[in-house]
ZAKEKE-686367 format. One record per residue (C-alpha): residue number from 1; residue in one letter; z, x, y. Coordinates in Angstrom, 1 decimal. Each point is the difference from the previous one (the first is absolute). Layout:
<rs>
<r><nr>NUM</nr><rest>A</rest><c3>Z</c3><c1>X</c1><c2>Y</c2></r>
...
</rs>
This chain:
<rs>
<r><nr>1</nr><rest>X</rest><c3>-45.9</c3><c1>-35.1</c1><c2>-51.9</c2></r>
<r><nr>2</nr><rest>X</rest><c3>1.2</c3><c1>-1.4</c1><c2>3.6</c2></r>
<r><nr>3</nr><rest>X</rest><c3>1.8</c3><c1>2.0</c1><c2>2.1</c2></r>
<r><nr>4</nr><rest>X</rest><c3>3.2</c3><c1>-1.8</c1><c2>1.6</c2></r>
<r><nr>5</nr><rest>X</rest><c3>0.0</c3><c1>-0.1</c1><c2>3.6</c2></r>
<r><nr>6</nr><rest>X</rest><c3>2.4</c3><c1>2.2</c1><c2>1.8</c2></r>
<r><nr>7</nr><rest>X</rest><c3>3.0</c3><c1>-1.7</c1><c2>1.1</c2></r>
<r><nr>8</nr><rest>X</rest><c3>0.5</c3><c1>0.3</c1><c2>3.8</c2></r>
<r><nr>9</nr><rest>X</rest><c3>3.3</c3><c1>1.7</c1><c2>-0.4</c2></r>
<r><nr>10</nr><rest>X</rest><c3>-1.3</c3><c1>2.8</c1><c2>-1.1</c2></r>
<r><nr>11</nr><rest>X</rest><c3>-2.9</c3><c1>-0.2</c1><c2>2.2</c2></r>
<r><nr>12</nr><rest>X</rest><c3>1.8</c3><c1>0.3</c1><c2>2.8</c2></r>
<r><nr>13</nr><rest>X</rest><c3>2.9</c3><c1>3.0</c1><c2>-1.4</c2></r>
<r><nr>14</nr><rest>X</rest><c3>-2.6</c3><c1>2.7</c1><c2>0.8</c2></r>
<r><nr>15</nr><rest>X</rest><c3>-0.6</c3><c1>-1.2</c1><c2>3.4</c2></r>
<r><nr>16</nr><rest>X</rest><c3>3.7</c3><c1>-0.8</c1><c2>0.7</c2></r>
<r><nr>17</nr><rest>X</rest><c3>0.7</c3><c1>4.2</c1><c2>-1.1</c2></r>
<r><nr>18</nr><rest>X</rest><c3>-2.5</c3><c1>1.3</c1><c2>2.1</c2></r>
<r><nr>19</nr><rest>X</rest><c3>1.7</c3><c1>-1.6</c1><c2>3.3</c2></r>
<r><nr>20</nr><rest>X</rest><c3>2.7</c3><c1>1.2</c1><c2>-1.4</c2></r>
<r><nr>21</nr><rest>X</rest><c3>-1.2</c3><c1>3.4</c1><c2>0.0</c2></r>
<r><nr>22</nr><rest>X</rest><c3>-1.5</c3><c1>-0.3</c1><c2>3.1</c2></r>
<r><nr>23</nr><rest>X</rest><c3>2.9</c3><c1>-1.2</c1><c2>1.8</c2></r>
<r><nr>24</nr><rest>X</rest><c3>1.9</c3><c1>2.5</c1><c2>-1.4</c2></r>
<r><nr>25</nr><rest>X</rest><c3>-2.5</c3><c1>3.0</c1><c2>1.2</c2></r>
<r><nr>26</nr><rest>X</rest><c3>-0.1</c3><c1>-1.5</c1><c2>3.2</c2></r>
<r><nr>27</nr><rest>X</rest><c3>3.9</c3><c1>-0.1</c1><c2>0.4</c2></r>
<r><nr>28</nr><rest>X</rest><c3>0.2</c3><c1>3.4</c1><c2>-1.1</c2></r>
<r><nr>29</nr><rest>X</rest><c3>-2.9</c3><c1>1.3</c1><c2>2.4</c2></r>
<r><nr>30</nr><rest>X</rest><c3>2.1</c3><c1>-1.5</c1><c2>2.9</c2></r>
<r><nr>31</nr><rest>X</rest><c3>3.0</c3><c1>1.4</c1><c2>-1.5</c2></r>
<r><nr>32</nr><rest>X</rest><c3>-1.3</c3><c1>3.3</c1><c2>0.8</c2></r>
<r><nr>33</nr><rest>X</rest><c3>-1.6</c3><c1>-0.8</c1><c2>3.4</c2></r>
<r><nr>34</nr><rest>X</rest><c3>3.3</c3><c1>-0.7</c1><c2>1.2</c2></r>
<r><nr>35</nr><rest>X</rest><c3>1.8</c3><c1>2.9</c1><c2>-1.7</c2></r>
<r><nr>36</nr><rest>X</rest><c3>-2.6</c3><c1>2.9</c1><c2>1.6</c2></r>
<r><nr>37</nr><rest>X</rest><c3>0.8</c3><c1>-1.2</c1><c2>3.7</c2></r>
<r><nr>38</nr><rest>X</rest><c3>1.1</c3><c1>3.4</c1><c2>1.8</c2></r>
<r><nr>39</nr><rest>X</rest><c3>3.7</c3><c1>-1.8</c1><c2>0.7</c2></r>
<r><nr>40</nr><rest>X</rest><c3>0.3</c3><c1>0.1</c1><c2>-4.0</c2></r>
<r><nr>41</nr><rest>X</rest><c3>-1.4</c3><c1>3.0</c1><c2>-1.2</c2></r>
<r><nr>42</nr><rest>X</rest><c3>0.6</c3><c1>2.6</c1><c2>2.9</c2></r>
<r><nr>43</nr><rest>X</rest><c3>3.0</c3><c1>2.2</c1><c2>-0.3</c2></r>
<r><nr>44</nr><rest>X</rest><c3>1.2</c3><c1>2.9</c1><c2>2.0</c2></r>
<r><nr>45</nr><rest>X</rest><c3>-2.5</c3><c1>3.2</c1><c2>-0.7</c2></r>
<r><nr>46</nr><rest>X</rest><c3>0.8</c3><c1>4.1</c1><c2>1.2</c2></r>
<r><nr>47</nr><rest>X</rest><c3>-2.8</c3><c1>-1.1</c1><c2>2.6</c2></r>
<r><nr>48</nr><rest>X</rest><c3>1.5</c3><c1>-3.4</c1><c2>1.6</c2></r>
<r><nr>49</nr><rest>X</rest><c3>3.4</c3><c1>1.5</c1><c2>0.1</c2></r>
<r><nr>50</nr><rest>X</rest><c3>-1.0</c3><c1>3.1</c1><c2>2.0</c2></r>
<r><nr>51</nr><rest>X</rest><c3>-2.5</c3><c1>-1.5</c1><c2>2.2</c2></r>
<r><nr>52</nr><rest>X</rest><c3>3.2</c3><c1>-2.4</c1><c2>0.7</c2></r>
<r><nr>53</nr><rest>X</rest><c3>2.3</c3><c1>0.4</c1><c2>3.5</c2></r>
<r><nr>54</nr><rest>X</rest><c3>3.5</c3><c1>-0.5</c1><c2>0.0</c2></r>
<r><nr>55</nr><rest>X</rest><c3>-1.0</c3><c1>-2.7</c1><c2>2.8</c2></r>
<r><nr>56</nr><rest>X</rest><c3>-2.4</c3><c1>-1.7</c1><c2>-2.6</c2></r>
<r><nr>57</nr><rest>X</rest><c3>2.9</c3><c1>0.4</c1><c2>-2.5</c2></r>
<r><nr>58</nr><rest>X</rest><c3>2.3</c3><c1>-2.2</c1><c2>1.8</c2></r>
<r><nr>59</nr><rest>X</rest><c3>-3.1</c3><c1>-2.4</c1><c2>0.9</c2></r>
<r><nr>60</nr><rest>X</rest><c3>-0.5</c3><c1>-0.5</c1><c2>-3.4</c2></r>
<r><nr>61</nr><rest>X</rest><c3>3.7</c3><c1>-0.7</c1><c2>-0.6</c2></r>
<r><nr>62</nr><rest>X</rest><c3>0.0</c3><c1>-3.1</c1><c2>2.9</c2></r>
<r><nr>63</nr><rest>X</rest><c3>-3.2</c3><c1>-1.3</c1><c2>-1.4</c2></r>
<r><nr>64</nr><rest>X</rest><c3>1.4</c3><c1>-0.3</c1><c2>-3.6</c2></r>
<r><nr>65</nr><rest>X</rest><c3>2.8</c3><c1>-1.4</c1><c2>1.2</c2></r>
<r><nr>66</nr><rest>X</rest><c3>-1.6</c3><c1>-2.6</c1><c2>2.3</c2></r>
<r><nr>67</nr><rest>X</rest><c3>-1.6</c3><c1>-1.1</c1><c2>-3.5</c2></r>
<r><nr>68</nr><rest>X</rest><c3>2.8</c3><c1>-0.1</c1><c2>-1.5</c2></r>
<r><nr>69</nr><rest>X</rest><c3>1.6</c3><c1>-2.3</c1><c2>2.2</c2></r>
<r><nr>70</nr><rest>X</rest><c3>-3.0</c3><c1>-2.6</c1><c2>0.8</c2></r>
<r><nr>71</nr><rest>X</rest><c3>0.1</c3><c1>0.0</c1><c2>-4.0</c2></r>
<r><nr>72</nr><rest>X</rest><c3>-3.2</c3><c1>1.3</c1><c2>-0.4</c2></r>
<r><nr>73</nr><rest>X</rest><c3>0.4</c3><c1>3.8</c1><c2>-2.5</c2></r>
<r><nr>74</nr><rest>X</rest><c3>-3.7</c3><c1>1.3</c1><c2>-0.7</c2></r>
<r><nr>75</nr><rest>X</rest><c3>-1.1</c3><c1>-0.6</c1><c2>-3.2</c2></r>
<r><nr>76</nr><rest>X</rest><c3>0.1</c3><c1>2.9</c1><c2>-2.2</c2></r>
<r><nr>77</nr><rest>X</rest><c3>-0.7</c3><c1>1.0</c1><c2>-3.7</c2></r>
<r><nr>78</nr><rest>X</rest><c3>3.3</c3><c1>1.7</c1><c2>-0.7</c2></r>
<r><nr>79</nr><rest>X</rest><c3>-0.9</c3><c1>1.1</c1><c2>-3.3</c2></r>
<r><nr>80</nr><rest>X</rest><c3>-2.8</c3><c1>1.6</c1><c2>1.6</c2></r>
<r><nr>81</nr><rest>X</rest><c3>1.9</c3><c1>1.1</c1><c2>2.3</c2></r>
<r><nr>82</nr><rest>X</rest><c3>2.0</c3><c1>1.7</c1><c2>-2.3</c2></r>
<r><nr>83</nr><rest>X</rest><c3>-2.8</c3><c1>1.9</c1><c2>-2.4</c2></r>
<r><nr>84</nr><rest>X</rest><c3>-1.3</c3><c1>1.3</c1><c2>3.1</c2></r>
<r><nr>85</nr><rest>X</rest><c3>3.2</c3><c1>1.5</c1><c2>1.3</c2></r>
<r><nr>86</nr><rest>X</rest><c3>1.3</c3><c1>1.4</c1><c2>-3.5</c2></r>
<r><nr>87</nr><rest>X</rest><c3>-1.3</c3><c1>3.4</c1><c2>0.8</c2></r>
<r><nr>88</nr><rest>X</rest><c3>1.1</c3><c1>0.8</c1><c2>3.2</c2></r>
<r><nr>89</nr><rest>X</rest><c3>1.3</c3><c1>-1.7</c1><c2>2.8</c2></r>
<r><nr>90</nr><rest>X</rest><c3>-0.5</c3><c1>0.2</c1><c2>4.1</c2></r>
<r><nr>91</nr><rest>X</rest><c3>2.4</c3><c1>-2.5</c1><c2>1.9</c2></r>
<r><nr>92</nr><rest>X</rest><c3>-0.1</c3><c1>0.1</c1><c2>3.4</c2></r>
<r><nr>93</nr><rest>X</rest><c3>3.3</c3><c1>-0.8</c1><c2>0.8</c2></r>
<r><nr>94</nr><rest>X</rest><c3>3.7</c3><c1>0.6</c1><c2>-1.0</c2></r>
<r><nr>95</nr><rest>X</rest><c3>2.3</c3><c1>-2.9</c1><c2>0.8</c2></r>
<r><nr>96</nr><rest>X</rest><c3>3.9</c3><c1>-0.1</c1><c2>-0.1</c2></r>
<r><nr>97</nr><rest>X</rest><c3>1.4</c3><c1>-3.7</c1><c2>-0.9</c2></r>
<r><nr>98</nr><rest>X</rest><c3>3.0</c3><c1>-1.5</c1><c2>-0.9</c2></r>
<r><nr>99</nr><rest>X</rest><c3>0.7</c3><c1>-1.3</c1><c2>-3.8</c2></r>
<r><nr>100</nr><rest>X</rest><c3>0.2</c3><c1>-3.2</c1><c2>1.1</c2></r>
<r><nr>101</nr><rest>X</rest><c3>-1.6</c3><c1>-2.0</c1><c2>-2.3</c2></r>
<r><nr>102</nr><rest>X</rest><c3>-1.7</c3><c1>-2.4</c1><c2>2.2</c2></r>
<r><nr>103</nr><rest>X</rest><c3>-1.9</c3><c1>3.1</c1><c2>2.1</c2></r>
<r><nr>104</nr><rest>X</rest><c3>-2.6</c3><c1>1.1</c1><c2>-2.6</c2></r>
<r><nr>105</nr><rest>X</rest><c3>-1.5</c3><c1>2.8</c1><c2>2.1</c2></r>
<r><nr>106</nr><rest>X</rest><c3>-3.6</c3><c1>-0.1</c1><c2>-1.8</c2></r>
<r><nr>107</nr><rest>X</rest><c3>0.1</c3><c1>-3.6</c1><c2>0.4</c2></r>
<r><nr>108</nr><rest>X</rest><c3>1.0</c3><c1>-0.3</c1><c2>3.5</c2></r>
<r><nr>109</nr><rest>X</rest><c3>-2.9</c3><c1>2.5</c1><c2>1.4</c2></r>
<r><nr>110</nr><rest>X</rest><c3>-2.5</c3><c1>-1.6</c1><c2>-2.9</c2></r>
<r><nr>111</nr><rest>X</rest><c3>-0.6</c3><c1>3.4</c1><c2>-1.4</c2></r>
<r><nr>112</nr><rest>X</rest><c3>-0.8</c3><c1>0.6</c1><c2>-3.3</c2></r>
<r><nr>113</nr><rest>X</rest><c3>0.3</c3><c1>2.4</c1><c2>-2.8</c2></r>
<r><nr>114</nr><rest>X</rest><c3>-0.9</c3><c1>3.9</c1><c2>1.4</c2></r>
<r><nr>115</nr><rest>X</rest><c3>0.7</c3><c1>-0.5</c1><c2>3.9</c2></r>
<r><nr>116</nr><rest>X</rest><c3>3.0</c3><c1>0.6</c1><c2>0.9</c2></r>
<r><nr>117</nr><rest>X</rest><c3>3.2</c3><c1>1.9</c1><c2>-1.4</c2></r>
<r><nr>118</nr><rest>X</rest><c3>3.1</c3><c1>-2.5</c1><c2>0.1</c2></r>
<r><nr>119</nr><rest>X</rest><c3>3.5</c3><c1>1.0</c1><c2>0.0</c2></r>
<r><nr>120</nr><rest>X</rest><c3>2.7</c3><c1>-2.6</c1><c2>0.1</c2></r>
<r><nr>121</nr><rest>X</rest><c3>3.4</c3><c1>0.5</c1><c2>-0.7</c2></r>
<r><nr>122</nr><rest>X</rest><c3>3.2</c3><c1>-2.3</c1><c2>1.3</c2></r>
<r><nr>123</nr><rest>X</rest><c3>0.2</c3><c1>-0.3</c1><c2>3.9</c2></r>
<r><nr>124</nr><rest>X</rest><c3>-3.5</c3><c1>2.4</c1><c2>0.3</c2></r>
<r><nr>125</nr><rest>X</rest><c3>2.4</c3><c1>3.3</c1><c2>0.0</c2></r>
<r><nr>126</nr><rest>X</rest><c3>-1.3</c3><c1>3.4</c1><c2>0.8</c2></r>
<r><nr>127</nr><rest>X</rest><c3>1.3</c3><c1>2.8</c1><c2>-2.3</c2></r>
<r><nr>128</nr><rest>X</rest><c3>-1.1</c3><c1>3.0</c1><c2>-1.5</c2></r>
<r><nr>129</nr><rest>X</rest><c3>-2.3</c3><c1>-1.3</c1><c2>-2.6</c2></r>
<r><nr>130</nr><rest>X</rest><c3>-1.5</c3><c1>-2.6</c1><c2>2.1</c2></r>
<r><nr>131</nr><rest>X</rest><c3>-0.8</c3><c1>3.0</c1><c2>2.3</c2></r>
<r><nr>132</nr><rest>X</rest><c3>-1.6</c3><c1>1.6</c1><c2>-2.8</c2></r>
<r><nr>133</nr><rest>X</rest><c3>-1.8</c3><c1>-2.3</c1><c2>-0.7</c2></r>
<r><nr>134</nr><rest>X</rest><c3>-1.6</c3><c1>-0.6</c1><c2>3.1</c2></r>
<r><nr>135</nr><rest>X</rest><c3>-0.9</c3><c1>3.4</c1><c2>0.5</c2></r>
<r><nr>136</nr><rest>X</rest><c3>-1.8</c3><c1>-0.2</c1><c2>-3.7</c2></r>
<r><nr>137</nr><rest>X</rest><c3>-1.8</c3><c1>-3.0</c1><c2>1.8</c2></r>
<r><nr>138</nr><rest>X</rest><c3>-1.1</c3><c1>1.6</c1><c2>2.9</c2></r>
<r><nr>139</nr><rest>X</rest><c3>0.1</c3><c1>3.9</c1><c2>-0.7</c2></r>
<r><nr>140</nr><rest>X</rest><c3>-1.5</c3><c1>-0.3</c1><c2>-3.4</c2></r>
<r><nr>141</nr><rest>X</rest><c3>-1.8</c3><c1>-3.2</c1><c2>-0.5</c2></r>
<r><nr>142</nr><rest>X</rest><c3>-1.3</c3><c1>-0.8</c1><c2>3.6</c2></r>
<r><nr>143</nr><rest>X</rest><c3>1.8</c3><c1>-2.5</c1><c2>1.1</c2></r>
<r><nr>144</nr><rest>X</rest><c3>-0.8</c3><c1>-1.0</c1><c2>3.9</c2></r>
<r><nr>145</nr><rest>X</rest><c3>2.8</c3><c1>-2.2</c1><c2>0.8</c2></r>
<r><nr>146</nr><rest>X</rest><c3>3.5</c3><c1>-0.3</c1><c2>-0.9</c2></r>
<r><nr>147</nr><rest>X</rest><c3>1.4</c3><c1>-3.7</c1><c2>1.0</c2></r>
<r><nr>148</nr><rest>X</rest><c3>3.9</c3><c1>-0.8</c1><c2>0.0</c2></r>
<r><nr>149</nr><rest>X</rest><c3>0.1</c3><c1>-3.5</c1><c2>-0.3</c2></r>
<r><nr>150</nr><rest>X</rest><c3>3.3</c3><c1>-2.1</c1><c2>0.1</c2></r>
<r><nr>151</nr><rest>X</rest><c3>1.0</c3><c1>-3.4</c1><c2>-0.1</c2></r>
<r><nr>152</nr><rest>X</rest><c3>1.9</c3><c1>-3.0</c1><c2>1.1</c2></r>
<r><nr>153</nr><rest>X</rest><c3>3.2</c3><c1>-1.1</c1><c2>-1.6</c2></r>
<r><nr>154</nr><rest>X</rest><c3>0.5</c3><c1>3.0</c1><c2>-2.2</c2></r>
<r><nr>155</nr><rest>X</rest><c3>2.4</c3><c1>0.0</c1><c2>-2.3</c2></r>
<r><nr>156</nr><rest>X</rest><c3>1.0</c3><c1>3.9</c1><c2>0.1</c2></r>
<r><nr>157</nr><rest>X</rest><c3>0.3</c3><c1>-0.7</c1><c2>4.1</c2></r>
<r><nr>158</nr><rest>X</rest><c3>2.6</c3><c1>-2.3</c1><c2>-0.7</c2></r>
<r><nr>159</nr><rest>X</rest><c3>1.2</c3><c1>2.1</c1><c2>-2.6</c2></r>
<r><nr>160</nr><rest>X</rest><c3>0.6</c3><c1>2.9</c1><c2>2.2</c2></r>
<r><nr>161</nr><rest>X</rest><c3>1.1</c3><c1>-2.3</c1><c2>3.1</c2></r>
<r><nr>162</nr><rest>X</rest><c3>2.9</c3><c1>-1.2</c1><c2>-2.0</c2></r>
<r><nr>163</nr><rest>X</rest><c3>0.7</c3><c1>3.4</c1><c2>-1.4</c2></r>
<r><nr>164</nr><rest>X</rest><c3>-0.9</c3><c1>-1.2</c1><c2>-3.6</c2></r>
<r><nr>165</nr><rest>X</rest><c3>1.7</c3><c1>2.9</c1><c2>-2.9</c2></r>
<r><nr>166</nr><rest>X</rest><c3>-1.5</c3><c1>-0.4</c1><c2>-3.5</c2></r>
<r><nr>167</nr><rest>X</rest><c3>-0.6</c3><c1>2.6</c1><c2>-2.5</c2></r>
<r><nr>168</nr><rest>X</rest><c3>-3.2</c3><c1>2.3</c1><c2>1.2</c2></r>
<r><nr>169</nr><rest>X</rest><c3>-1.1</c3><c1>-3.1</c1><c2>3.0</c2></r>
<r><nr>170</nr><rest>X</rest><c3>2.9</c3><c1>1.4</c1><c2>1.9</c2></r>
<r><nr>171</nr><rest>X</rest><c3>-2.0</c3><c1>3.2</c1><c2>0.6</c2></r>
<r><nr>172</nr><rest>X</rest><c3>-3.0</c3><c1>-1.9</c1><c2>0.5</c2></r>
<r><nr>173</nr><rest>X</rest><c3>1.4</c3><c1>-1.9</c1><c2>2.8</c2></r>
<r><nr>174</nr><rest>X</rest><c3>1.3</c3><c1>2.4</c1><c2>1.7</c2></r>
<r><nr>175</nr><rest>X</rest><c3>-3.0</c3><c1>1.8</c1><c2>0.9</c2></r>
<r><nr>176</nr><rest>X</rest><c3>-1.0</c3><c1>-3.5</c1><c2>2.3</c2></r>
<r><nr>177</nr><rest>X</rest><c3>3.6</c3><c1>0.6</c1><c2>1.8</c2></r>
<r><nr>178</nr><rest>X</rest><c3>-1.3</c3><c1>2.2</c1><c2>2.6</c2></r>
<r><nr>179</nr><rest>X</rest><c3>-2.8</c3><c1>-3.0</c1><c2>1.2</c2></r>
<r><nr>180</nr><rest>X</rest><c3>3.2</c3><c1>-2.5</c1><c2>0.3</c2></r>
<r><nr>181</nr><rest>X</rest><c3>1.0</c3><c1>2.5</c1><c2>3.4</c2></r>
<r><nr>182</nr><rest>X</rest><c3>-3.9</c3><c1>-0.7</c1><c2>1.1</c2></r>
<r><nr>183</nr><rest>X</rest><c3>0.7</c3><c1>-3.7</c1><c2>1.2</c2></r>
<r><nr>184</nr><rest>X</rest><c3>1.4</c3><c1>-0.8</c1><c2>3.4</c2></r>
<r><nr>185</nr><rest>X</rest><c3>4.2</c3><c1>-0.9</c1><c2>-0.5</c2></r>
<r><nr>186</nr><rest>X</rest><c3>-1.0</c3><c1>-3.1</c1><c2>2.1</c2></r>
<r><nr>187</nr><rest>X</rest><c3>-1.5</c3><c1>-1.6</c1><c2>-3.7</c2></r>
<r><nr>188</nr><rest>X</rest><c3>3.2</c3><c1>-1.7</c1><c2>-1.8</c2></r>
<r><nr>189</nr><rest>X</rest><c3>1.2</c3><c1>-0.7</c1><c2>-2.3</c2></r>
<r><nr>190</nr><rest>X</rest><c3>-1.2</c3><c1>3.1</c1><c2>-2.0</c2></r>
<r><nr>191</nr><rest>X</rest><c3>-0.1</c3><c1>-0.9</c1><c2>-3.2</c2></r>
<r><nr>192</nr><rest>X</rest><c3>-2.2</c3><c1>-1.7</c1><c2>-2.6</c2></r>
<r><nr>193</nr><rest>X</rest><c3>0.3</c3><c1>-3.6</c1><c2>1.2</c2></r>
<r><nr>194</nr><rest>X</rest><c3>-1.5</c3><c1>0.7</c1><c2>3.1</c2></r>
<r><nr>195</nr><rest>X</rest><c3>-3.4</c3><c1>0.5</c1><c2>-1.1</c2></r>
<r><nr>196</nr><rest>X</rest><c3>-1.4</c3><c1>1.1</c1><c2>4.1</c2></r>
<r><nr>197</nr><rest>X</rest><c3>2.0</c3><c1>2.8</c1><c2>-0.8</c2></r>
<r><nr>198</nr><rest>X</rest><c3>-0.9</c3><c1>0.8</c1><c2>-3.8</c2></r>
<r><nr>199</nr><rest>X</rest><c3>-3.8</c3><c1>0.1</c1><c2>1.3</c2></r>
<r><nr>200</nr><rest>X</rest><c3>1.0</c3><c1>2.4</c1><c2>2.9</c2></r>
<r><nr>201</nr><rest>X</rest><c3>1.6</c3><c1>2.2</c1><c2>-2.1</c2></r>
<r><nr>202</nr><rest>X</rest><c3>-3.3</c3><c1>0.0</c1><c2>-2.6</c2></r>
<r><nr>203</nr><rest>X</rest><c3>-2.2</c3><c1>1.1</c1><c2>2.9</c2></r>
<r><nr>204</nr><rest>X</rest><c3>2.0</c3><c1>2.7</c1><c2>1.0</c2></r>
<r><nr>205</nr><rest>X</rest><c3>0.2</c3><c1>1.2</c1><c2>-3.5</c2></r>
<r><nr>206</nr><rest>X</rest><c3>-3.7</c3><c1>0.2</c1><c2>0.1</c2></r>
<r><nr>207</nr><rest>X</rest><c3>0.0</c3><c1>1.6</c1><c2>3.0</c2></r>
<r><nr>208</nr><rest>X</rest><c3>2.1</c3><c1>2.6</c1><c2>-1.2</c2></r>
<r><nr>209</nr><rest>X</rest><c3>-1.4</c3><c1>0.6</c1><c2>-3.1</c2></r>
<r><nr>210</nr><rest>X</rest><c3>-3.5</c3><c1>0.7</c1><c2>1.7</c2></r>
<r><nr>211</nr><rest>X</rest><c3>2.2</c3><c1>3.0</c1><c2>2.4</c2></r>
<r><nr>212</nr><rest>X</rest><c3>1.6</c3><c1>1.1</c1><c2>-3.4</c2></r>
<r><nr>213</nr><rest>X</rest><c3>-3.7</c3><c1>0.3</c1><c2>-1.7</c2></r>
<r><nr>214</nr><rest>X</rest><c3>-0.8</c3><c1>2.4</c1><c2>2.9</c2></r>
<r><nr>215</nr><rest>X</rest><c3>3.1</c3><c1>1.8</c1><c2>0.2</c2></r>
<r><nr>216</nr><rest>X</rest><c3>0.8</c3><c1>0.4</c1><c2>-3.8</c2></r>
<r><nr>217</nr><rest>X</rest><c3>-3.6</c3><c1>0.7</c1><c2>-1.0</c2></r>
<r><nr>218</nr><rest>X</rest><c3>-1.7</c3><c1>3.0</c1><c2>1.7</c2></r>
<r><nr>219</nr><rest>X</rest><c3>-3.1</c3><c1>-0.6</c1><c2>-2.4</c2></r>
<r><nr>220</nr><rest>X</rest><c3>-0.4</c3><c1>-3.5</c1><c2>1.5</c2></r>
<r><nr>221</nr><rest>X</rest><c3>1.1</c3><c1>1.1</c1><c2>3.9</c2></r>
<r><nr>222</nr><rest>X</rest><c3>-2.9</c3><c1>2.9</c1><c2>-0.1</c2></r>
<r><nr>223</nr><rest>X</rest><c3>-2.5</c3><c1>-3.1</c1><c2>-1.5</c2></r>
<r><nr>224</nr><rest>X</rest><c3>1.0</c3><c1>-2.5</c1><c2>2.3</c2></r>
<r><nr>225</nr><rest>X</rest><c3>0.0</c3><c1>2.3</c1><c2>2.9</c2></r>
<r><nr>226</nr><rest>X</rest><c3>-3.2</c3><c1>0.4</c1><c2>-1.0</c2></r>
<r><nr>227</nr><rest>X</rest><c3>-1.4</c3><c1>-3.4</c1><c2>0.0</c2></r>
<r><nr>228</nr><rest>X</rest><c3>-0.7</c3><c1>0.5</c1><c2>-3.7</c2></r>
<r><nr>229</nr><rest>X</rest><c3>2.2</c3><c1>-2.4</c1><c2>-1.4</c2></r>
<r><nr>230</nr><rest>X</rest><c3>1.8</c3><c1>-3.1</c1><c2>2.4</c2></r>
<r><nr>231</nr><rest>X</rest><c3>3.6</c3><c1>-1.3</c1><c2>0.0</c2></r>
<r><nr>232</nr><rest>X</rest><c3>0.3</c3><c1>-3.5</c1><c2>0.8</c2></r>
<r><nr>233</nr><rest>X</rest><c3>2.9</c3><c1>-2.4</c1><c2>-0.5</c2></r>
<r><nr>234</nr><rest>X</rest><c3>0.3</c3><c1>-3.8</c1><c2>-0.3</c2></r>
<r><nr>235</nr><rest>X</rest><c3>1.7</c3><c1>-2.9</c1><c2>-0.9</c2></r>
<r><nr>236</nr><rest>X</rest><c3>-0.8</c3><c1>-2.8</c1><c2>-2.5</c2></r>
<r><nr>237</nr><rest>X</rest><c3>1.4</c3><c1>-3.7</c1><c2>0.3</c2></r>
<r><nr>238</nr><rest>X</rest><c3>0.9</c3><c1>-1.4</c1><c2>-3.0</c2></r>
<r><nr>239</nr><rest>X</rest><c3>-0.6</c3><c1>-3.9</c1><c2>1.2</c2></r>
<r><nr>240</nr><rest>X</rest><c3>-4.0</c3><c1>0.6</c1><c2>1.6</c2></r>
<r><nr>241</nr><rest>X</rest><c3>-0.8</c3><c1>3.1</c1><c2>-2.6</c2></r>
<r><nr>242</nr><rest>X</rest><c3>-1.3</c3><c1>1.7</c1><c2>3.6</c2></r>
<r><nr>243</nr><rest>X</rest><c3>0.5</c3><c1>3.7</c1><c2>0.7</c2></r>
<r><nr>244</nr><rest>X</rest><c3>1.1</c3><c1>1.1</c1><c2>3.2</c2></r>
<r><nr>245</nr><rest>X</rest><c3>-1.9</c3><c1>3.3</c1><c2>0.6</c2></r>
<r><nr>246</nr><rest>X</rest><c3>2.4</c3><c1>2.2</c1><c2>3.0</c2></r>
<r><nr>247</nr><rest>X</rest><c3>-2.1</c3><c1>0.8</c1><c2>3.1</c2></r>
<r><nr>248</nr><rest>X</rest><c3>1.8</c3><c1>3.4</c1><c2>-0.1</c2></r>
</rs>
């Protein structure tokens, strides 16, 4: 009995299956070459975040953000990230922000899940719990920097240059009135249309929010006194996405 020949079609299906599988081993192998890079696997460790200096702290801070801006994040494996942060976590900063949604703290300093503690509320506010909280950052969870950031065009500025009342903002606001007295009289109109005026009045918020940390806080004055923990404040543009670090 003859055998019929072997069409070529299926001749050629094994072959076609094992490049297949091939290709697809290959893919996967550089799949996790890419993913095991230090920039995607690393996260913040008991050891990195007290060999870290508050000085290093804020360098870190001006390098993620010079990344962030030239559009170019480190690659990381978040959901790495976040397996190997779920039992404990060791940030290495605390940073204040506004709510604004177009300031994404994390984003801004390229930082990713585990290093650093972000608190962001309307108009970056300081108040009783968000003292609290950075003392939990510092005190408790070693914490070497605590970073007031503000930022251009705010809306709770405004808010509070025009004397803004509604519901439980009203309160809110008026806990930035004291920076409107920080800029020069010379600086008109003062109001939210002139928007020279509205960033002056954000800085000096800042600024006194970083004299209130010190003076409301004695568990934060003894570690900054220190030179355990640094207090540093700064500015972020909402057009360039740069942050504006203050000299002092």
């Amino acid at each position: 009995m003859k055998t019929k020949p072997r069409s070529k079609h299926l001749v050629l299906v094994p072959l076609i299956a094992g490049m297949a599988v091939s290709l697809l081993a290959s893919a996967r192998a550089e799949d996790k070459k890419s993913s095991a890079t230090p920039a995607a696997l690393s996260v913040q460790t008991k050891e990195s975040q007290a060999a870290m200096t508050p000085q290093a702290a804020v360098t870190k801070l001006k390098e993620g953000n010079a990344r962030f801006v030239a559009g170019e994040p480190l690659k990381r494996n978040l959901p790495a990230k976040v397996r190997a942060t779920a039992s404990g976590q060791y940030p290495f900063a605390v940073i204040l922000s506004c709510l604004d949604s177009r300031q994404p703290i994390e984003i801004v300093f390229d930082q990713g899940p585990g290093d650093v503690f972000s608190a962001r509320i309307a108009g970056n506010v300081l108040n009783d719990d968000i003292l609290g909280s950075m003392e939990f950052a510092c005190k408790v969870s070693g914490a070497k920097l605590i970073a007031v950031i503000g930022h251009s065009n705010c809306g709770a500025i405004k808010g509070a240059a025009d004397g803004v009342e509604l519901g439980n903002l009203t309160g809110l606001l008026k806990k930035i009135q004291p920076a409107l007295a920080q800029v020069p009289a010379e600086i008109q109109p003062r109001t939210s249309k002139n928007l020279e005026f509205v960033d002056k009045v954000a800085e000096a918020h800042v600024r006194l929010e970083m004299q209130q940390i010190r003076e409301r806080s004695p568990i934060l004055r003894e570690m900054i006194d220190q030179g355990q923990v640094g207090l540093v404040g700064g500015m972020y543009d909402l057009s360039t996405g740069e942050t504006r670090f203050f000299d002092n």
